[in-house]
C-alpha positions in Angstrom: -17.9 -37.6 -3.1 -16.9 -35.7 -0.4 -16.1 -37.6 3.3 -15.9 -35.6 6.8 -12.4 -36.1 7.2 -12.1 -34.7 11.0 -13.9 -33.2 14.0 -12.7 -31.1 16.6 -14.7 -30.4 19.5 -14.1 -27.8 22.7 -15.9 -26.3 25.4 -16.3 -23.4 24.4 -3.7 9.9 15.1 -0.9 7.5 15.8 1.5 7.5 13.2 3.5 4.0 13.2 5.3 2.0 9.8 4.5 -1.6 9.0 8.4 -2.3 9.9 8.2 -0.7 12.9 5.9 -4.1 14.5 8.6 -6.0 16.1 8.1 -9.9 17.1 7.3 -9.9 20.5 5.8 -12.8 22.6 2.1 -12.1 23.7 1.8 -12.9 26.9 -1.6 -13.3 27.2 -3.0 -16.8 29.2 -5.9 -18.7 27.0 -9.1 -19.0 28.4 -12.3 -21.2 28.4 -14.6 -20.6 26.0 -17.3 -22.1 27.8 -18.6 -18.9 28.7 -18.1 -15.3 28.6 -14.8 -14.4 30.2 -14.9 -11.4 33.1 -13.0 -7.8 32.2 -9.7 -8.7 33.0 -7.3 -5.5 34.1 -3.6 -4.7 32.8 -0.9 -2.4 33.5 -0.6 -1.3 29.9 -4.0 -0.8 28.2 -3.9 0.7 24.6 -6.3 3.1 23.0 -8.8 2.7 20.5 -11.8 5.5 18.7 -14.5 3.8 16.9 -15.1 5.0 13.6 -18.4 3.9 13.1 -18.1 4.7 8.9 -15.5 2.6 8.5 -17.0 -0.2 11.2 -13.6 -0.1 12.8 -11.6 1.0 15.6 -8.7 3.3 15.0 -5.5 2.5 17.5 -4.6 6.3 19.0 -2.3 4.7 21.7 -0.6 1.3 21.3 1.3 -0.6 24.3 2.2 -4.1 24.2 3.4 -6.7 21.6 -0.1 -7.8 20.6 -0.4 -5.7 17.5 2.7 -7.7 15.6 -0.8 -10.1 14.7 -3.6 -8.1 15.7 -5.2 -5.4 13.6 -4.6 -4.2 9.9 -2.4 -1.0 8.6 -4.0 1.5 6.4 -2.1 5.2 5.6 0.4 4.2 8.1 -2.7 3.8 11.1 -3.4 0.9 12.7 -6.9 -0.4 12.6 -9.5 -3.3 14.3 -12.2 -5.2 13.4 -15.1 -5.5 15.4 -13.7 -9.2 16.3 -10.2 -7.9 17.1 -11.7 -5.1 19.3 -14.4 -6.9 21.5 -11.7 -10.0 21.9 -8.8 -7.1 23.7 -11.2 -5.6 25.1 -12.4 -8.9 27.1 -8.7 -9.3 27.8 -8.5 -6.0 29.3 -5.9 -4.4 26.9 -7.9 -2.9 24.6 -10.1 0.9 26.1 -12.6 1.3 23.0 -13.5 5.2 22.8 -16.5 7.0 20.9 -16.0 10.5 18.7 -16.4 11.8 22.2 -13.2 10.1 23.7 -15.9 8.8 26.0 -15.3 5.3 27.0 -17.5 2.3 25.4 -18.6 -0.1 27.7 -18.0 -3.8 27.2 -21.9 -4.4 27.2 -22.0 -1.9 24.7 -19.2 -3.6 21.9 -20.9 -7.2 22.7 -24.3 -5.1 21.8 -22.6 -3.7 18.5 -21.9 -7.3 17.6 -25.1 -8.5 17.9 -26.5 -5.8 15.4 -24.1 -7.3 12.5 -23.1 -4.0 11.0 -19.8 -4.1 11.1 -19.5 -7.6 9.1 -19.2 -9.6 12.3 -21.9 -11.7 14.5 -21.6 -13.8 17.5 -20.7 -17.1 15.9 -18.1 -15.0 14.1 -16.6 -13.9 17.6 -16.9 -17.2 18.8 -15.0 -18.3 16.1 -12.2 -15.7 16.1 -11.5 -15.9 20.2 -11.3 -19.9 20.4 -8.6 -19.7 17.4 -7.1 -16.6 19.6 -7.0 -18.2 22.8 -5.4 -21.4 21.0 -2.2 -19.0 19.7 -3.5 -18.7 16.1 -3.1 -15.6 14.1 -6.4 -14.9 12.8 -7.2 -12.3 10.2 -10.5 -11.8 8.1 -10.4 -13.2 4.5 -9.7 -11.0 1.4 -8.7 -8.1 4.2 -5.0 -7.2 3.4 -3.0 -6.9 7.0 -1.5 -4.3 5.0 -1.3 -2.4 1.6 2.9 -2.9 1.0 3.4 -5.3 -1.5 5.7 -8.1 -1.1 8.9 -7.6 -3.1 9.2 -10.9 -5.6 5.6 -12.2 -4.6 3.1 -13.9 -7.0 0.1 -12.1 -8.1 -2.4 -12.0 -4.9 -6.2 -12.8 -5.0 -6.3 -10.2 -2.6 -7.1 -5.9 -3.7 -3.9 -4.6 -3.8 -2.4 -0.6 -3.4 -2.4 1.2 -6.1 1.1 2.3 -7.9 3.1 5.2 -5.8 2.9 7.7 -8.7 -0.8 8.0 -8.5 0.2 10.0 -5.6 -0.9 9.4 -1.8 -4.3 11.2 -1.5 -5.5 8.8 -4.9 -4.3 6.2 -2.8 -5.9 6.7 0.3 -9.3 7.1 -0.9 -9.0 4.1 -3.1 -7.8 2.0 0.1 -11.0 3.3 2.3 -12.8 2.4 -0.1 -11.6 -0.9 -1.0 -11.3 -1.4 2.7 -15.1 -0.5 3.6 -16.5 -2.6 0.5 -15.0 -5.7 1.6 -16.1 -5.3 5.3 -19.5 -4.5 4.0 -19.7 -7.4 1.5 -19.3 -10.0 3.9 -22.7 -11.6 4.2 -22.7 -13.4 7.4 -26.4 -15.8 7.0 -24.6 -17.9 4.4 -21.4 -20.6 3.9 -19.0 -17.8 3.1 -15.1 -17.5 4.0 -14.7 -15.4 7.0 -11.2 -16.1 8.2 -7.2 -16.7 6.9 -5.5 -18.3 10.4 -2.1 -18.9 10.4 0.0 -21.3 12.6 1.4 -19.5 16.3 4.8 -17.6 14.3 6.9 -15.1 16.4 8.6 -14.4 13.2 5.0 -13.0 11.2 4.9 -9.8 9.9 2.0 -7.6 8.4 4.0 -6.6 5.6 5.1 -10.6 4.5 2.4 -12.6 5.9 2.6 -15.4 3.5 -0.2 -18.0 2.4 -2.2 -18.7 5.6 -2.6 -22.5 6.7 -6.3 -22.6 6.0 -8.8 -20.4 5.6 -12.3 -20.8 7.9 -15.7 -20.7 6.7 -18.6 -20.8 9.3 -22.2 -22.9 8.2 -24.5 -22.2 10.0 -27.3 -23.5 10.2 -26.0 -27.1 7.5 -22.7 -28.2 6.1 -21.8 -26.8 2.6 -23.7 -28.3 -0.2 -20.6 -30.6 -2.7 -21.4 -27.3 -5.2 -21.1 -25.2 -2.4 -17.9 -26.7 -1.1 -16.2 -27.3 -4.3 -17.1 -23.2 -5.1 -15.2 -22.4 -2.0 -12.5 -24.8 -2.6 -11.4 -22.8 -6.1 -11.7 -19.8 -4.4 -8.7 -20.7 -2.0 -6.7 -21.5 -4.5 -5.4 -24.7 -2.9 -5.0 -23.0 0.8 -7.2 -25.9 3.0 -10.3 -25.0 3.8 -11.9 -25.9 7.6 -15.2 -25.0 8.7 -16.4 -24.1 12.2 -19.9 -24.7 13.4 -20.8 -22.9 16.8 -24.1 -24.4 18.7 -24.8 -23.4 22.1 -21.4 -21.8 23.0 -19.9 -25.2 22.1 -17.1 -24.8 18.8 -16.5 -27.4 16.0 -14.3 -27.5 13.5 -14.1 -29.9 10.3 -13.2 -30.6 7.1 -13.9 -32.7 4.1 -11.8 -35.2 2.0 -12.3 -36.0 -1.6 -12.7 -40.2 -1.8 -13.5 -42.3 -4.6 -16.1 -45.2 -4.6 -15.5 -48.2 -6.2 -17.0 -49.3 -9.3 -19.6 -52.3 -8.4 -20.0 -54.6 -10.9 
């Protein structure tokens, strides 16, 4: 049997090298949730294209310490989600271009969430900005932050690069698409896992990341049926699983214990 254990409630072309993200402090201020936060301005604004194929941004111009836990690293480019890109550019450090290099506006990312083709919708967003404005690094499940393998690691459940004597054009296709299939895969009107977060860590790195502390699923519309949850639970492979329900703006987060009744007589 399974018991709620806890609730949670709140208003709410650039060629770089995985090694070369260094640990620097974000100094971004957390907002409220409550409602949708005005375009805030900044000094330093990176540069993004959309590549509407891959439903991702491509960074072409990269300022700030943000991207030591924002984005992912494919063929030695930096890439966002749909999430990652609407959540900078709220922030104001984030200038989303088209094929064009015409600017997007804001309207128009918040409109390409709400048509759910790039394996994101609002409650998803909702999800990924309150865990962001809290200090968490959020990343979407079964999405490598990038293709190196760690030296002496155990197997990952994760799609891994293929071997370096295949030869780099082999591996770069197989990468794109690897990397498109699990962005198109993720079905977003059932309990599915959408999200690894990892404690706030000045000392993460894309390359290393580790196990994260628990992985997110979003219900929405009921909580997991006990098949449903104990499914997800083997699929983690003893990470925790939390889930997040958004209603009306307002964010929850929960998760179940395992309890035992006891045997009348």
């Amino acid at each position: 049997m399974m018991e709620v254990d806890a609730w949670e409630n709140s208003s709410d072309g650039t060629v770089i090298s995985e090694d070369d993200f260094q640990d620097r402090k974000d100094d971004e201020d957390p907002y409220s949730l409550g409602s949708i936060p005005k375009m805030q301005f900044r000094k330093d604004v990176s540069k993004a294209c959309w590549d509407a194929e891959m439903g991702m941004a491509e960074i072409i111009e990269m300022k700030g310490g943000l991207w030591t836990t924002t984005g992912i690293v494919r063929r030695r480019k930096l890439y966002c989600s749909i999430e990652e890109t609407l959540y900078l550019a709220e922030r104001g450090a984030l200038l989303l271009l088209d094929v064009n290099h015409t600017p997007i506006s804001l309207r128009a990312i918040y409109e390409m969430v709400g048509e759910r083709s790039s394996g994101c919708c609002w409650e998803s967003f909702e999800a990924y900005r309150h865990l962001k404005s809290l200090g968490y690094i959020v990343g979407r499940h079964g999405v490598p932050w990038s293709m190196k393998k760690e030296k002496g690691s155990c197997e990952s459940t994760y799609p891994q690069g293929t071997q370096e004597n295949n030869g780099v054009a082999q591996r770069d296709l197989e990468e794109n698409v690897s990397l498109t299939g699990l962005l198109g895969n993720m079905q977003i009107n059932e309990v599915k896992l959408a999200f690894d977060v990892y404690l706030p860590n000045s000392k993460f790195r894309k390359s290393s990341p580790g196990d994260p502390s628990f992985v997110l699923c979003l219900t929405r519309f009921h909580p997991p049926l006990n098949e449903e949850l104990e499914d997800l639970e083997r699929k983690c492979n003893g990470i925790p699983l939390k889930f997040c329900h958004i209603e009306h703006g307002r964010v929850s987060f929960f998760s179940f214990n395992k309890i035992a009744l006891p045997i009348l007589p």
